[in-house]
C-alpha positions in Angstrom: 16.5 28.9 7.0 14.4 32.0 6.6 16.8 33.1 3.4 16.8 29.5 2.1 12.8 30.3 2.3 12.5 33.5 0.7 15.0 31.4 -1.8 13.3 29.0 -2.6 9.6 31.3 -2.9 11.8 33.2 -5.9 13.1 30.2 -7.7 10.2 27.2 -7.6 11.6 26.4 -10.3 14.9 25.3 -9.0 13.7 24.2 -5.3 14.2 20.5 -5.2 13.9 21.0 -1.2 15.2 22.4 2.2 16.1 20.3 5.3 18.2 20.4 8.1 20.8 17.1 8.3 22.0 16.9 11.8 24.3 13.7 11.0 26.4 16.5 8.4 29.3 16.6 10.1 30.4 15.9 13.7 30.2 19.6 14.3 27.0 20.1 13.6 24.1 20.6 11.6 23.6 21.8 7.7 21.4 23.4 6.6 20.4 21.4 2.9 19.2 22.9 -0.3 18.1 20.5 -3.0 18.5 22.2 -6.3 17.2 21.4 -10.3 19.5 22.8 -12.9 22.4 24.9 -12.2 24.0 23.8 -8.7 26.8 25.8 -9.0 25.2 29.1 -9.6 22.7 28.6 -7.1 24.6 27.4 -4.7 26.8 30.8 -5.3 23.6 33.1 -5.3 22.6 31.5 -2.4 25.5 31.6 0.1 25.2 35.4 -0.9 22.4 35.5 1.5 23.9 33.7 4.4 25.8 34.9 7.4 27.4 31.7 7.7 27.3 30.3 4.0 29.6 27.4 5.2 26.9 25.6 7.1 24.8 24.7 3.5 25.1 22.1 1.9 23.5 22.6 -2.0 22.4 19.2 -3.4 21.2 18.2 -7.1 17.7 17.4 -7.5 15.8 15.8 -9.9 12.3 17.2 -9.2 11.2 20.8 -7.7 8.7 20.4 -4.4 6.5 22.1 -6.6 6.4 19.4 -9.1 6.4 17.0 -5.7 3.2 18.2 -4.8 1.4 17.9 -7.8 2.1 14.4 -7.9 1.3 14.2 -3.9 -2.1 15.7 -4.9 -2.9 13.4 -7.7 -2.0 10.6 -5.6 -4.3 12.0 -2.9 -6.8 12.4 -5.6 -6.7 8.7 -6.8 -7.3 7.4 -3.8 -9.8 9.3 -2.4 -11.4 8.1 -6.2 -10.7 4.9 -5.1 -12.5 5.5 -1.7 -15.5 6.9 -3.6 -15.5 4.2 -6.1 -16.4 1.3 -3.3 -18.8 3.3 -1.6 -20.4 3.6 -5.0 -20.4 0.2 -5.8 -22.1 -0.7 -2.5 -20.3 -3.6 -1.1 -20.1 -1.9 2.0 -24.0 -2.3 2.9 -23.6 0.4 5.9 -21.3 3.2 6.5 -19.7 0.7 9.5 -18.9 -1.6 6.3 -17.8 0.6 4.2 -15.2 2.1 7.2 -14.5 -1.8 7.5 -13.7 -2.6 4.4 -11.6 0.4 3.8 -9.8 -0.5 6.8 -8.8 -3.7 5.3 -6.9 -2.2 2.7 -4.7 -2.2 1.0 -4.7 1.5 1.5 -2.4 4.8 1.7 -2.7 6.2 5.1 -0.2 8.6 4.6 0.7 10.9 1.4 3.2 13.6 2.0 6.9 15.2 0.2 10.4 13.9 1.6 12.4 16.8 0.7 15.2 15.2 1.4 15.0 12.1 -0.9 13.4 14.0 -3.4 10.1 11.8 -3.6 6.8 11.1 -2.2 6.0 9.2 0.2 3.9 6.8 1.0 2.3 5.0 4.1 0.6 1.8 2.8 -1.3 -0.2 4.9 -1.3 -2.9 5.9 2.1 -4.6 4.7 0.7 -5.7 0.9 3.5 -6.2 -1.5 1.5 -6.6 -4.6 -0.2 -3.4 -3.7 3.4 -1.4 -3.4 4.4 -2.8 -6.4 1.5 -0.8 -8.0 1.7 2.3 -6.9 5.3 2.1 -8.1 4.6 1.2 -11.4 2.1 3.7 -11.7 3.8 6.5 -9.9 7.4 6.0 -10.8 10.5 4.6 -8.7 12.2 7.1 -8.9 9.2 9.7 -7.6 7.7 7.7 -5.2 8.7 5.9 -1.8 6.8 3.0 -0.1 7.1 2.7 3.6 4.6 0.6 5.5 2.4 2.1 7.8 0.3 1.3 10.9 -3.7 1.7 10.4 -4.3 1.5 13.7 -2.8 5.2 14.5 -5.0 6.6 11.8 -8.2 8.1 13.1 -11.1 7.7 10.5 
């Protein structure tokens, strides 16, 4: 994994992602790398580099992490905008309001890259449909994942 590291550092350009999938193959785990572009020719420099290049499984990407977390950030961005926005607007008379209300969603709880899907994803709260719908539309169904997640294990 180190050598898929030091990889990946040299070529964000290709890194689409590295994971280990323990269901692989009833031997064992594989070690994954997601690639964008050439598959072939990194898959070749890359089992260069390995001791036991037979254990790697190269997979085609669509997006690098790199591009991955720039949309993790703007996501993170628009809702901490969105966060700002009802403070601003005062509906929450008192910080405890304001706490409340954003409790009551809808809300993300949880932005972070799935290497291994080759999206973001994302913890909405509570279970709100037309919400999820959204943030697809605006982020992309093919860049974003919607899982629903459980408030009450976030600590505000």
């Amino acid at each position: 994994m180190a050598q898929l590291s030091r990889w990946g550092d040299d070529h964000p350009d290709l890194l689409g992602g590295i994971w280990w999938d323990n269901t692989a193959t009833p031997e064992g785990m594989k070690m994954c790398l997601g690639v964008v572009g050439d598959v072939a020719t990194a898959a070749a420099q890359v089992r260069r580099l390995l001791a036991n290049p037979e254990h790697l499984n190269v997979i085609a990407q669509r997006y690098t992490v790199r591009e991955l977390r720039r949309l993790q950030d703007t996501i993170s961005d628009d809702q901490d905008a969105r966060s700002q926005a009802l403070w601003d607007s005062g509906e929450g008379a008192s910080e405890e309001e304001f706490w409340r209300r954003l409790r009551e969603g809808p809300l993300i709880v949880q932005v972070g890259v799935e290497q291994e899907i080759n999206k973001v994803g994302l913890g909405v709260s509570p279970r709100d449909h037309a919400f999820a719908a959204a943030l697809i539309d605006r982020y992309g169904t093919d860049r974003v994942h919607v899982y629903w997640d459980r408030l009450d294990e976030v600590r505000f």
